[in-house]
N, CA, C and O atoms as CSV, one atom per row, in Angstrom:
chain,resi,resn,atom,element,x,y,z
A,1,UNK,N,N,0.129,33.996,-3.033
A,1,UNK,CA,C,-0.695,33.019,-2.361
A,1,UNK,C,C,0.205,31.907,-1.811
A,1,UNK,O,O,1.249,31.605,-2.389
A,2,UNK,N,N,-0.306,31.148,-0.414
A,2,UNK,CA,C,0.741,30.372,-0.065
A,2,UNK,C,C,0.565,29.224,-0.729
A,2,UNK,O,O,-0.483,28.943,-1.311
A,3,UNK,N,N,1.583,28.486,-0.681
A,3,UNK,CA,C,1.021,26.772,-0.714
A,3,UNK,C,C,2.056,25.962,-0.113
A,3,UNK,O,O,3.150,26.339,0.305
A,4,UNK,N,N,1.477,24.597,-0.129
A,4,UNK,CA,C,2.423,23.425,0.661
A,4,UNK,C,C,3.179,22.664,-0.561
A,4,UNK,O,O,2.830,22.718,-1.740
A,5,UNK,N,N,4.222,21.986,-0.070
A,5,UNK,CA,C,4.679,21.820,-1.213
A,5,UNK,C,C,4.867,19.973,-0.376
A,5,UNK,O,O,5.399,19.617,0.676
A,6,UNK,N,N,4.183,19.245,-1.412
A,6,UNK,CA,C,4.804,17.702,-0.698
A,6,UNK,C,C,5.754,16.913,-1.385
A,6,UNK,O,O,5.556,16.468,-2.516
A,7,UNK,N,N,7.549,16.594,-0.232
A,7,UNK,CA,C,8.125,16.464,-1.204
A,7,UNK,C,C,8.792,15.609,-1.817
A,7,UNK,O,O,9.329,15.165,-0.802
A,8,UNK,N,N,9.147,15.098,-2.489
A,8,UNK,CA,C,10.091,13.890,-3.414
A,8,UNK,C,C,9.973,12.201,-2.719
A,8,UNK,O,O,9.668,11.097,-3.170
A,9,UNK,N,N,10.469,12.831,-1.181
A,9,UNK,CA,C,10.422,11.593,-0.580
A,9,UNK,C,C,9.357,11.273,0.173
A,9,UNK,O,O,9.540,10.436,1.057
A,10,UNK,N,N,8.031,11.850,0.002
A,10,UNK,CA,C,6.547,11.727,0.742
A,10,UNK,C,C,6.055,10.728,-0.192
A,10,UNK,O,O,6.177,10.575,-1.408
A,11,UNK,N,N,5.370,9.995,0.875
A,11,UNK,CA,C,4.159,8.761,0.442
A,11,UNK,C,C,3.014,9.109,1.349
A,11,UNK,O,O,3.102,8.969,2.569
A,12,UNK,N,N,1.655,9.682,0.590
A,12,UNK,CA,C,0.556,10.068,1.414
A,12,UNK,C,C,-0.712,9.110,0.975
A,12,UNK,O,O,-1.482,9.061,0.016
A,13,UNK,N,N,-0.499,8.336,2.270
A,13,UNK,CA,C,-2.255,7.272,1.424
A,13,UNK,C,C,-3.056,7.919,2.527
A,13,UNK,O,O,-2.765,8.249,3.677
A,14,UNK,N,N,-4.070,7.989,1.864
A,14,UNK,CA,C,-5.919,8.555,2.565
A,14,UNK,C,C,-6.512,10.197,1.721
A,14,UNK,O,O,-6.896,10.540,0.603
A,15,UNK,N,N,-6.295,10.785,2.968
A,15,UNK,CA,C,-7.005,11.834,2.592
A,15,UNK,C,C,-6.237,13.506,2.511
A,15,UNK,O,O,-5.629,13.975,3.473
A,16,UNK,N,N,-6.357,14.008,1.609
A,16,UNK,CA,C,-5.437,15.542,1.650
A,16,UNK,C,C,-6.048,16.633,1.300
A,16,UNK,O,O,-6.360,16.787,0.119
A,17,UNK,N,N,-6.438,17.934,2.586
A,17,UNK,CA,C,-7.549,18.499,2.037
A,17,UNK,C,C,-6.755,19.812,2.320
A,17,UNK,O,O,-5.580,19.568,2.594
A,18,UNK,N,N,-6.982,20.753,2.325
A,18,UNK,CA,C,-6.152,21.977,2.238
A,18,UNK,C,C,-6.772,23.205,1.665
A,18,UNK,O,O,-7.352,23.214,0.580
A,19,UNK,N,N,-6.642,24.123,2.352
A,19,UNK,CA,C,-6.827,25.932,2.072
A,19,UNK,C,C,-6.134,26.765,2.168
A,19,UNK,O,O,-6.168,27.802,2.832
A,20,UNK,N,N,-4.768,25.953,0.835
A,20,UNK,CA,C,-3.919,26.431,-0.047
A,20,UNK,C,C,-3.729,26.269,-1.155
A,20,UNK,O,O,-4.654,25.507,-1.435
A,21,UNK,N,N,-2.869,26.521,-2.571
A,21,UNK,CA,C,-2.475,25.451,-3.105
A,21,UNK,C,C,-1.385,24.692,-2.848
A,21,UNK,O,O,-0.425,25.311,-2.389
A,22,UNK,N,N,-1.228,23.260,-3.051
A,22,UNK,CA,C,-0.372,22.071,-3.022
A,22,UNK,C,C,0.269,21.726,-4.155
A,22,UNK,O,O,-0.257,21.488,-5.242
A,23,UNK,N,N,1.720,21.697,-3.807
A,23,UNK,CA,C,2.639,20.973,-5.328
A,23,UNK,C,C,3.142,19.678,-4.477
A,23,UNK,O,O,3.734,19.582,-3.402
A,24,UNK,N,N,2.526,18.469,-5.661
A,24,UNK,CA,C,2.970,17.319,-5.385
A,24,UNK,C,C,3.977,16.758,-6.033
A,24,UNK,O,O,3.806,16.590,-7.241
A,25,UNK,N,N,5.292,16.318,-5.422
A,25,UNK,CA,C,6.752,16.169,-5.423
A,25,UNK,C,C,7.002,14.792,-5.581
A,25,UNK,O,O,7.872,14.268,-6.277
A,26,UNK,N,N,5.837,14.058,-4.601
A,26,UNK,CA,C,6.164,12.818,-4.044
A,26,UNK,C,C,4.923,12.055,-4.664
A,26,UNK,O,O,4.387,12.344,-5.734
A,27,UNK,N,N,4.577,11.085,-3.854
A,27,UNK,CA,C,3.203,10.302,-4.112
A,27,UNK,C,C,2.521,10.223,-3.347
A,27,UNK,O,O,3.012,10.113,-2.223
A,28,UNK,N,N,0.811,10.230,-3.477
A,28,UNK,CA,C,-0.145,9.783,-3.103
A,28,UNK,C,C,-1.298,9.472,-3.467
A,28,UNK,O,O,-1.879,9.854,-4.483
A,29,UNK,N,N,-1.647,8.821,-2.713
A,29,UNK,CA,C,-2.844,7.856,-3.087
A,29,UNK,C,C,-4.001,8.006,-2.074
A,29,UNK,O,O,-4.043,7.894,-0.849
A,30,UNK,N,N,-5.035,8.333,-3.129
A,30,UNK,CA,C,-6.465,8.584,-1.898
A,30,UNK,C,C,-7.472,10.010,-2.335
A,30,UNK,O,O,-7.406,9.836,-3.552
A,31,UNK,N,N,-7.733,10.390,-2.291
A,31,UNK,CA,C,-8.767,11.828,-2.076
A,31,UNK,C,C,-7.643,12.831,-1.858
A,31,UNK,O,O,-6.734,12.923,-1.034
A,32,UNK,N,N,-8.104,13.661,-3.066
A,32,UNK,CA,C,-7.495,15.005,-2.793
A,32,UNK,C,C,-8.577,16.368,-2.403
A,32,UNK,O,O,-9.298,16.456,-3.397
A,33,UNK,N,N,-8.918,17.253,-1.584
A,33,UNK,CA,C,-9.858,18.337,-1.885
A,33,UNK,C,C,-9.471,19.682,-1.498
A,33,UNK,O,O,-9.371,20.171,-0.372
A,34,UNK,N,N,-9.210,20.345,-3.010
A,34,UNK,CA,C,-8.752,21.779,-2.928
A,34,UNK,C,C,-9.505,22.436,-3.343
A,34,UNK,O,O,-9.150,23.234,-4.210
A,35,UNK,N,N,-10.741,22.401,-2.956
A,35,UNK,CA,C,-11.925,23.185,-4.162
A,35,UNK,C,C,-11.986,24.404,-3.970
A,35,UNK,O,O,-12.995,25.038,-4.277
A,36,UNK,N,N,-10.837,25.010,-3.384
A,36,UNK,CA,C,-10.930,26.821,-3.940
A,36,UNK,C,C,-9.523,26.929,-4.007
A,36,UNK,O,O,-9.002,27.899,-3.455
A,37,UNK,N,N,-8.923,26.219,-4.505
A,37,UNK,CA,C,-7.240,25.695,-4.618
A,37,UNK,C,C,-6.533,25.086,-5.808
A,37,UNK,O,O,-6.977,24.017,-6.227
A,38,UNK,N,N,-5.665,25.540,-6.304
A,38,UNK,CA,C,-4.370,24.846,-7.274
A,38,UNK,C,C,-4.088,23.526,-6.364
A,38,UNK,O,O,-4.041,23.531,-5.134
A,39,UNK,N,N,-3.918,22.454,-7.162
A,39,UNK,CA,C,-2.812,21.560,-7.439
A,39,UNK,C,C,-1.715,21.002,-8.689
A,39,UNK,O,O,-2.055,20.837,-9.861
A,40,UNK,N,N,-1.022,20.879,-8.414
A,40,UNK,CA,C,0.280,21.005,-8.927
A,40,UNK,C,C,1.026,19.353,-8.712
A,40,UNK,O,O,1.582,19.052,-7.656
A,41,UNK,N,N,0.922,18.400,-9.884
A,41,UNK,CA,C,1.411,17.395,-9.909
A,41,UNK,C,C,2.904,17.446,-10.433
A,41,UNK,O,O,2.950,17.251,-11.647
A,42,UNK,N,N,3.854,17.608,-9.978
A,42,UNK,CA,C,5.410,17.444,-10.209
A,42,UNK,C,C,5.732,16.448,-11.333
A,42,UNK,O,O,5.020,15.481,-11.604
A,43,UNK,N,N,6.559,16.685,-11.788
A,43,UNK,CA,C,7.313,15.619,-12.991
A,43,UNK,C,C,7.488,14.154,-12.457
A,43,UNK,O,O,7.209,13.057,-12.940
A,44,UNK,N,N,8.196,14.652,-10.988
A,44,UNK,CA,C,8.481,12.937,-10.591
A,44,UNK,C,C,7.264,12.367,-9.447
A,44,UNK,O,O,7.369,11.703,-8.416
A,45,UNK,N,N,6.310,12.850,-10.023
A,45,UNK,CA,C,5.086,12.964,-8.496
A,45,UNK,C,C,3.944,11.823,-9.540
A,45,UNK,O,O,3.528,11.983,-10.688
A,46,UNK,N,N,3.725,10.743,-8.592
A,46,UNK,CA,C,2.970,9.801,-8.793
A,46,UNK,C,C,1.322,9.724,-8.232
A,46,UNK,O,O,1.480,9.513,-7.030
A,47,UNK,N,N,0.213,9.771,-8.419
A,47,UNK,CA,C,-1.052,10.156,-7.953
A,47,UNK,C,C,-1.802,9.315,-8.527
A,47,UNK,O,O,-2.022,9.075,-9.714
A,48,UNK,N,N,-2.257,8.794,-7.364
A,48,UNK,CA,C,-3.444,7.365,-7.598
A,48,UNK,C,C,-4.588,8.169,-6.979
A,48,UNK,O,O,-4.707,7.874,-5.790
A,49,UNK,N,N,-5.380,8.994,-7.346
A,49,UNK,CA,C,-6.652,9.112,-6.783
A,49,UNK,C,C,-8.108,10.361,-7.660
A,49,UNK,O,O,-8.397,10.396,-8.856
A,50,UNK,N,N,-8.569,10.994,-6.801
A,50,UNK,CA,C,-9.479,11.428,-6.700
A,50,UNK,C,C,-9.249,12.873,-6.334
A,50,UNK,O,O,-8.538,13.288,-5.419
A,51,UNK,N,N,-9.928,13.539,-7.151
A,51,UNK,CA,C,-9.164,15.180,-6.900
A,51,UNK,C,C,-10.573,16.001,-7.132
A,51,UNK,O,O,-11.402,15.608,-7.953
A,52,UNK,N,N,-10.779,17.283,-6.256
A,52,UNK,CA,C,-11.788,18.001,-6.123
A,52,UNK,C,C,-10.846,19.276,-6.040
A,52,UNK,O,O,-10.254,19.586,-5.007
A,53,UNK,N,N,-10.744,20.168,-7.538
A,53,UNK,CA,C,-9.989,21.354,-7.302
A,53,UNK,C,C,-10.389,22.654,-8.021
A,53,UNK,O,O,-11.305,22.471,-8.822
A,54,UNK,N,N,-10.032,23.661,-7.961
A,54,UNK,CA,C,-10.287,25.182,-8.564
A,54,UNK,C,C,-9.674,24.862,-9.636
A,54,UNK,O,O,-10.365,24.993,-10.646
A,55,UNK,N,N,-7.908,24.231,-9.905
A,55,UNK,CA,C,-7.227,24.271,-11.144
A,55,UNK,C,C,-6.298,23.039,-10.737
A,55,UNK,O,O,-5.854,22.883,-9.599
A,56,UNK,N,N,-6.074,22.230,-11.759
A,56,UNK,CA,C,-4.952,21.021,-12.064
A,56,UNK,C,C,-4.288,21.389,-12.796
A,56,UNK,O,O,-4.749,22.022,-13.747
A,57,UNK,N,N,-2.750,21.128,-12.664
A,57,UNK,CA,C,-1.621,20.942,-13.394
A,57,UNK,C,C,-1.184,19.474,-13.270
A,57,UNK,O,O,-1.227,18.953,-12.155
A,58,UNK,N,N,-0.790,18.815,-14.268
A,58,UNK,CA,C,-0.222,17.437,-13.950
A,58,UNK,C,C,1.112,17.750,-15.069
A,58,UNK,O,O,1.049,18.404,-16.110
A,59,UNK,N,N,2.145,17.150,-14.562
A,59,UNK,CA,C,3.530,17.466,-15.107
A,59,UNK,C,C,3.869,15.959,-14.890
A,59,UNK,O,O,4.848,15.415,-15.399
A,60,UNK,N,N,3.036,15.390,-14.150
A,60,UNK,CA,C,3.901,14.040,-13.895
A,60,UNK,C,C,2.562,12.924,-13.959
A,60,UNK,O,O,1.448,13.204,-14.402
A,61,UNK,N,N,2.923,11.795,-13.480
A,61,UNK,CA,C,1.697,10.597,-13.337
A,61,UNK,C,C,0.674,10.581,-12.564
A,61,UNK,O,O,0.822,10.568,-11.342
A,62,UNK,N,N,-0.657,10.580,-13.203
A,62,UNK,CA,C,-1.825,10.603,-12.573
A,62,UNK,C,C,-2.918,9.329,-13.024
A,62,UNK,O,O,-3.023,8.739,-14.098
A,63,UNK,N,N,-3.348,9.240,-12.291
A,63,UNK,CA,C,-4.511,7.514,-12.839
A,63,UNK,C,C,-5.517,8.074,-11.184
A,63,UNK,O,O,-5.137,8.194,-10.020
A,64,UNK,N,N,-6.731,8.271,-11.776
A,64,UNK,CA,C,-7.907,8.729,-11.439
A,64,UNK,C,C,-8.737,9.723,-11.781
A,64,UNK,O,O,-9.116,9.941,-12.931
A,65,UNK,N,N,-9.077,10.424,-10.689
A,65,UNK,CA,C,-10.718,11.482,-11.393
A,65,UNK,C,C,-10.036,12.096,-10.960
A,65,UNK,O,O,-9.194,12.077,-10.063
A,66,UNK,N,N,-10.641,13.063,-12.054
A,66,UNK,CA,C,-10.433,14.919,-11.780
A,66,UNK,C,C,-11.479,15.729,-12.040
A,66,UNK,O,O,-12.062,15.639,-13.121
A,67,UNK,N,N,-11.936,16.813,-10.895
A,67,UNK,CA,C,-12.881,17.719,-11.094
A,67,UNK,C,C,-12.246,19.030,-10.937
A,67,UNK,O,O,-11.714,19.309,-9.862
A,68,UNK,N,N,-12.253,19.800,-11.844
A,68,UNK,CA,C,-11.346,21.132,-11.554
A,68,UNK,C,C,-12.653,21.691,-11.688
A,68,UNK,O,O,-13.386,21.009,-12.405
A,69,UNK,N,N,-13.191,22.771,-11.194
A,69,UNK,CA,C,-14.149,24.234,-11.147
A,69,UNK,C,C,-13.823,24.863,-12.500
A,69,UNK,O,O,-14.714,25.126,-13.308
A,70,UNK,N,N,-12.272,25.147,-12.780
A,70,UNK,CA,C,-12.402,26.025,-13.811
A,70,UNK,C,C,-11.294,25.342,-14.632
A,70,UNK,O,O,-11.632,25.260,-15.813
A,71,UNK,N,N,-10.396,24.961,-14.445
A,71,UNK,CA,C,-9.584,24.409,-15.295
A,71,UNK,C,C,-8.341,23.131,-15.307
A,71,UNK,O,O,-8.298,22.470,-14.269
A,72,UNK,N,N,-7.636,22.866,-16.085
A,72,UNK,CA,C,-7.078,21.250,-16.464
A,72,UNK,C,C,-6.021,21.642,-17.076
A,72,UNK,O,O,-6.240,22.285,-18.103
A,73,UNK,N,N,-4.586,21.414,-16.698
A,73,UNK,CA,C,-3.478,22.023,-17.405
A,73,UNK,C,C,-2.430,20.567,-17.296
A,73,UNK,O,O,-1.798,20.253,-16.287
A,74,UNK,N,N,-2.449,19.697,-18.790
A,74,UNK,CA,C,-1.733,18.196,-19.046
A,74,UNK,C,C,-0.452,18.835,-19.428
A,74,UNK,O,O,-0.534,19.542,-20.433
A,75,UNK,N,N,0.705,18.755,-18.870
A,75,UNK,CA,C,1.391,19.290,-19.647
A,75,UNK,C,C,2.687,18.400,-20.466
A,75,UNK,O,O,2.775,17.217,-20.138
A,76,UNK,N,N,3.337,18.737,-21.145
A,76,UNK,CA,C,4.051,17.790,-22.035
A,76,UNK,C,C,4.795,16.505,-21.802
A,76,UNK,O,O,5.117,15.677,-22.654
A,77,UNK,N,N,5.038,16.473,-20.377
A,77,UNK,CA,C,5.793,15.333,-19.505
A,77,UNK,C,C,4.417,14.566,-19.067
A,77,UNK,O,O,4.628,13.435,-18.629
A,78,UNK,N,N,3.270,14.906,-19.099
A,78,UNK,CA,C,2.252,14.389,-17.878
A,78,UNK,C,C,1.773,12.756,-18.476
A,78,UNK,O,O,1.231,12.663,-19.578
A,79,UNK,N,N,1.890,12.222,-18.106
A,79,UNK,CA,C,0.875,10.881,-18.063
A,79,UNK,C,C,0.142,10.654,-17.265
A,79,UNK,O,O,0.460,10.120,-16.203
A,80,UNK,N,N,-1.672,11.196,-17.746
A,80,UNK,CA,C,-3.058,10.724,-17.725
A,80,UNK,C,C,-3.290,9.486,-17.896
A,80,UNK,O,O,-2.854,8.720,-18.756
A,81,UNK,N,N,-4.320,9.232,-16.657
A,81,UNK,CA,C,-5.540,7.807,-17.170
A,81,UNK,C,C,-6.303,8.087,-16.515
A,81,UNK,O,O,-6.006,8.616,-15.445
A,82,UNK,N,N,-7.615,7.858,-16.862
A,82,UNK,CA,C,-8.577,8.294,-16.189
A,82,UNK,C,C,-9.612,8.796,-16.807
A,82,UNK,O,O,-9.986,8.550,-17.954
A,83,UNK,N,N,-10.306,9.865,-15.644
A,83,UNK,CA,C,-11.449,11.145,-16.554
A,83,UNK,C,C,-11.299,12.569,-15.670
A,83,UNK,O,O,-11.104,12.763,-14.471
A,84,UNK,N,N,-11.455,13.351,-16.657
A,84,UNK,CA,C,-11.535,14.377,-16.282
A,84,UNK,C,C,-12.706,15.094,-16.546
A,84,UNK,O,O,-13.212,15.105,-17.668
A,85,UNK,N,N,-13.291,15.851,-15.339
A,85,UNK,CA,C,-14.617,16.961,-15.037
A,85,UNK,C,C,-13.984,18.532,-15.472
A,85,UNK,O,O,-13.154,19.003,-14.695
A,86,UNK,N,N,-14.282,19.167,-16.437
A,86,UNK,CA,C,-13.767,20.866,-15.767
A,86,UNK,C,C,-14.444,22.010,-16.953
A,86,UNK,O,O,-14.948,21.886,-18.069
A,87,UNK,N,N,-14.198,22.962,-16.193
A,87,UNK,CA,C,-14.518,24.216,-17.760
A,87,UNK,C,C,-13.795,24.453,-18.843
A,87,UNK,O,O,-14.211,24.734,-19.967
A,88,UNK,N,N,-12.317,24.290,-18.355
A,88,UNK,CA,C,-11.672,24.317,-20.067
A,88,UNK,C,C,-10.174,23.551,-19.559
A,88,UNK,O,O,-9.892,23.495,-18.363
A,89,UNK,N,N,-9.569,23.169,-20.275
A,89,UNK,CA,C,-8.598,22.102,-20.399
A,89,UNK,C,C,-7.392,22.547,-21.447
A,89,UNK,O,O,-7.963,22.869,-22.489
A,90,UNK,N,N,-6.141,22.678,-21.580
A,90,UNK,CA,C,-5.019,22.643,-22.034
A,90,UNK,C,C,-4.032,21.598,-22.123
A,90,UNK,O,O,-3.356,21.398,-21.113
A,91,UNK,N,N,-3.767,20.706,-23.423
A,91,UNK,CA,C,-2.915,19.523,-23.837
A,91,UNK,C,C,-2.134,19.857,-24.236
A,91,UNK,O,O,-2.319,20.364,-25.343
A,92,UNK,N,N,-0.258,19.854,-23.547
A,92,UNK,CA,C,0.326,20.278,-24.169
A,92,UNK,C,C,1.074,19.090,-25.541
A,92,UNK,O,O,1.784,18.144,-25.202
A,93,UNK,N,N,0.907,19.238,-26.298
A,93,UNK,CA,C,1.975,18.083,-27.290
A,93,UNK,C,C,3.065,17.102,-26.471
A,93,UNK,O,O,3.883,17.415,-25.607
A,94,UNK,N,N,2.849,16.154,-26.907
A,94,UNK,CA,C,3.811,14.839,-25.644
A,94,UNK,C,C,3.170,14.617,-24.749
A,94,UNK,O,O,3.656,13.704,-24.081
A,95,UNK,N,N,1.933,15.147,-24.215
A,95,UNK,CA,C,1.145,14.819,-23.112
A,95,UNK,C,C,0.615,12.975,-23.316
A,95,UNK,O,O,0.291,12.644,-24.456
A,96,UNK,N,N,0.581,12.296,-22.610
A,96,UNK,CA,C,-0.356,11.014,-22.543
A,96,UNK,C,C,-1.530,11.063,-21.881
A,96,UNK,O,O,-1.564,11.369,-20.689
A,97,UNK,N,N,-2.350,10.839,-22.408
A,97,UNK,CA,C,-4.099,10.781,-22.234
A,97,UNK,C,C,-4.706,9.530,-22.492
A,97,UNK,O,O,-5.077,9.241,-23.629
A,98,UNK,N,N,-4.871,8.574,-21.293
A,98,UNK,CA,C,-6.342,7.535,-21.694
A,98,UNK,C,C,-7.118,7.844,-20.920
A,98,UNK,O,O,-6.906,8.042,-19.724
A,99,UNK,N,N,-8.225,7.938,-21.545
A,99,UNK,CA,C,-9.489,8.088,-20.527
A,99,UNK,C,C,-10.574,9.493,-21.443
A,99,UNK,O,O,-10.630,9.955,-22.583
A,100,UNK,N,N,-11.345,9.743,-19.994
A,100,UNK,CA,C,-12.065,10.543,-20.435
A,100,UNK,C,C,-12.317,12.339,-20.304
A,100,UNK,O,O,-12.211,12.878,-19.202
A,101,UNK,N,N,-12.579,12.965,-21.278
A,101,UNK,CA,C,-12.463,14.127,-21.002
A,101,UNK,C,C,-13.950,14.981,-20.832
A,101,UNK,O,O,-14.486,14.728,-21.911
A,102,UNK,N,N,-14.746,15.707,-20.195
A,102,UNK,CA,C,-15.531,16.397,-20.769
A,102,UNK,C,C,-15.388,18.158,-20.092
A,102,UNK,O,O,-15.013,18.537,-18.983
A,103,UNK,N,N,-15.744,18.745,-20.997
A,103,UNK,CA,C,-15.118,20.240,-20.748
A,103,UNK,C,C,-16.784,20.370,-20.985
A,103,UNK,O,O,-17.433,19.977,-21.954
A,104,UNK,N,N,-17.306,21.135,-19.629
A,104,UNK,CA,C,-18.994,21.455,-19.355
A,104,UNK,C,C,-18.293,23.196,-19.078
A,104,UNK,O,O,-17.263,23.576,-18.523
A,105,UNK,N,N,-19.431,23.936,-19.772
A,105,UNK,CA,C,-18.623,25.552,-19.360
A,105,UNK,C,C,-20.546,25.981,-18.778
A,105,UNK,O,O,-21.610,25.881,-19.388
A,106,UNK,N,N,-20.232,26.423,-17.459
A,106,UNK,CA,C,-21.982,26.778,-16.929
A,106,UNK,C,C,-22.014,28.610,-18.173
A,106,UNK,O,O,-21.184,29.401,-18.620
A,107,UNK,N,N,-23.122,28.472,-18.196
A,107,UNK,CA,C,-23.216,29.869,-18.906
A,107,UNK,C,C,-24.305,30.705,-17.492
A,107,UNK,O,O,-25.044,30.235,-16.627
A,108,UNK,N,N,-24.010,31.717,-17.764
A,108,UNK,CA,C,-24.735,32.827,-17.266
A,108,UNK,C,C,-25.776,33.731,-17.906
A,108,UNK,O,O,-25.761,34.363,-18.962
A,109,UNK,N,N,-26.722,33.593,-16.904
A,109,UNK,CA,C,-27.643,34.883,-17.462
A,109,UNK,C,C,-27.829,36.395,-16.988
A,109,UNK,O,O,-27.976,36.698,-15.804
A,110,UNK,N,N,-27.803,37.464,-18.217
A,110,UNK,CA,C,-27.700,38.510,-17.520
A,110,UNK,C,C,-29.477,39.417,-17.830
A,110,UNK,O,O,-30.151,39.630,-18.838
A,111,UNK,N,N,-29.654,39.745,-16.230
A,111,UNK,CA,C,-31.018,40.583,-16.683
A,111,UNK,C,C,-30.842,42.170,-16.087
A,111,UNK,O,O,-30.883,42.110,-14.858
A,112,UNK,N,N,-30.693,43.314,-16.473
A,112,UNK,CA,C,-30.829,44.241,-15.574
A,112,UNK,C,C,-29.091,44.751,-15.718
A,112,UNK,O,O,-28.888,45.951,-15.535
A,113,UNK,N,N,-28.374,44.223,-15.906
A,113,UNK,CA,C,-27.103,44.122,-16.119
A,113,UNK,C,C,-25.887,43.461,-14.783
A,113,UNK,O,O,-24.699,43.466,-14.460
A,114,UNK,N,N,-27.516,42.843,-14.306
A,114,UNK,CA,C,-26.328,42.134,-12.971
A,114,UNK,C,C,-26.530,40.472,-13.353
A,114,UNK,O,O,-27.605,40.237,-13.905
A,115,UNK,N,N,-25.855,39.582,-13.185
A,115,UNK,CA,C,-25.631,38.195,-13.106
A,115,UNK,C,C,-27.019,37.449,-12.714
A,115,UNK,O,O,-27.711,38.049,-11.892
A,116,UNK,N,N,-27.334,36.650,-13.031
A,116,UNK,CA,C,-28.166,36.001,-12.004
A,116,UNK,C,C,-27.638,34.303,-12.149
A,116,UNK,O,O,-26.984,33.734,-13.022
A,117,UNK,N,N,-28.012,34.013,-11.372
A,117,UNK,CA,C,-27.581,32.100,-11.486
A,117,UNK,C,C,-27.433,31.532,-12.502
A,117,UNK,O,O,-28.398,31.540,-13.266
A,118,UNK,N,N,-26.253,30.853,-12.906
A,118,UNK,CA,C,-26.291,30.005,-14.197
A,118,UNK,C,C,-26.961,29.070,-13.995
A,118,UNK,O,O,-27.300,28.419,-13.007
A,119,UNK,N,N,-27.234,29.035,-15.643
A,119,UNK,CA,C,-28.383,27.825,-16.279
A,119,UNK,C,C,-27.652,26.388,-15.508
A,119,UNK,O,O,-26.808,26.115,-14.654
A,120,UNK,N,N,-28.386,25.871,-16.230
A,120,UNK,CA,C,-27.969,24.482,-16.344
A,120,UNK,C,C,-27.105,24.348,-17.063
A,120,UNK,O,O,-27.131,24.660,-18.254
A,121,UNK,N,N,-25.709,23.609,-16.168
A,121,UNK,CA,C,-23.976,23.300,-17.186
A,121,UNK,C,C,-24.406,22.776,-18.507
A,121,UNK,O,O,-25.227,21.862,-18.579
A,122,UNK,N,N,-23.870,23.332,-19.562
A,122,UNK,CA,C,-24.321,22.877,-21.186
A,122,UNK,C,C,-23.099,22.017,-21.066
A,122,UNK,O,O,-22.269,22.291,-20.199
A,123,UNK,N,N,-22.916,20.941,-21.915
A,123,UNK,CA,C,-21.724,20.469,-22.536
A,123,UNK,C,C,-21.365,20.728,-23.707
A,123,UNK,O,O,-22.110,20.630,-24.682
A,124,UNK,N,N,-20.081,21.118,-23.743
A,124,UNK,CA,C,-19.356,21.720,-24.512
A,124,UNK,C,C,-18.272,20.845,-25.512
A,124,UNK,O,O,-17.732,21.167,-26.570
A,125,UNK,N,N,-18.196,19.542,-24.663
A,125,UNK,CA,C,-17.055,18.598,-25.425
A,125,UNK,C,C,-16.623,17.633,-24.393
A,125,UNK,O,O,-16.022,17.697,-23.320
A,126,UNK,N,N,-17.259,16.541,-25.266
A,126,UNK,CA,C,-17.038,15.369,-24.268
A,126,UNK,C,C,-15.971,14.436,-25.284
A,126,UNK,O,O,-16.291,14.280,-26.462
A,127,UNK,N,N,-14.763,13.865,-24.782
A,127,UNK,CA,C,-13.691,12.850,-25.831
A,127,UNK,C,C,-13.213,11.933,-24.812
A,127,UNK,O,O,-12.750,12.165,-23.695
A,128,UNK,N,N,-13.470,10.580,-25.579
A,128,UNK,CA,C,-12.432,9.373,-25.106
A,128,UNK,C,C,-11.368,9.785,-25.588
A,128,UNK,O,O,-11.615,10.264,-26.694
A,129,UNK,N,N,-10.234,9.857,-25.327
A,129,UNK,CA,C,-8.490,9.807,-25.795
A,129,UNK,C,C,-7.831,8.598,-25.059
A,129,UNK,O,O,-7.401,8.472,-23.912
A,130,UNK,N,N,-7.910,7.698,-26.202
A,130,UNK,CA,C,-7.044,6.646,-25.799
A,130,UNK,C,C,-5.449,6.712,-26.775
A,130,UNK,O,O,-4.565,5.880,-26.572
């Protein structure tokens, strides 16, 4: 799969929307929307905003919202603040977390042996981590 990669020496204020995934190198600030898309926060990659995605990785500094579709990957370098929206979430040890977490997983119903529309998102685990 392709993606863009933004890098070291980028400063992006406003808006970044894309139908790829994106690894962020550099900084920005503003609205992110990858909602059928990876993003990928870099070690030395700074992010002031608002994110609408399929999957997050943060390796580096983030302070805002996050909505991932399916998943949240903090990993041991990352410093969180904020809240996070998603279906399931991974903290690696050394990670920094303030803010909020809630992991909502939609369930499905099956009749006939085909799918039909999920219920209403249950919550599954909601945590302040300060």
């Amino acid at each position: 799969m392709e993606q863009s990669v933004i890098g070291a020496g980028v400063t992006i204020q406003g808006e970044l929307c894309g139908a790829e995934n994106v690894v962020l190198q550099g900084k920005m600030q503003g609205t992110i929307d990858l909602a059928q898309y990876c993003l990928t926060v870099g070690e030395a990659a700074i992010a002031d905003a608002v994110v609408t995605a399929k999957h997050v990785v943060i390796a580096g500094t983030f302070t805002g919202e996050i909505q991932a579709a399916e998943f949240v990957e903090l990993r041991a370098t990352a410093r969180f603040s904020g809240s996070i929206l998603c279906d399931r979430i991974a903290i690696e040890a050394g990670a920094t977390v303030v803010g909020k977490v809630e992991v909502v997983r939609e369930r499905s119903t099956h009749s006939a042996g085909k799918a039909t529309q999920p219920s209403a998102a249950q919550p599954q685990m909601a945590a302040s981590i300060s």
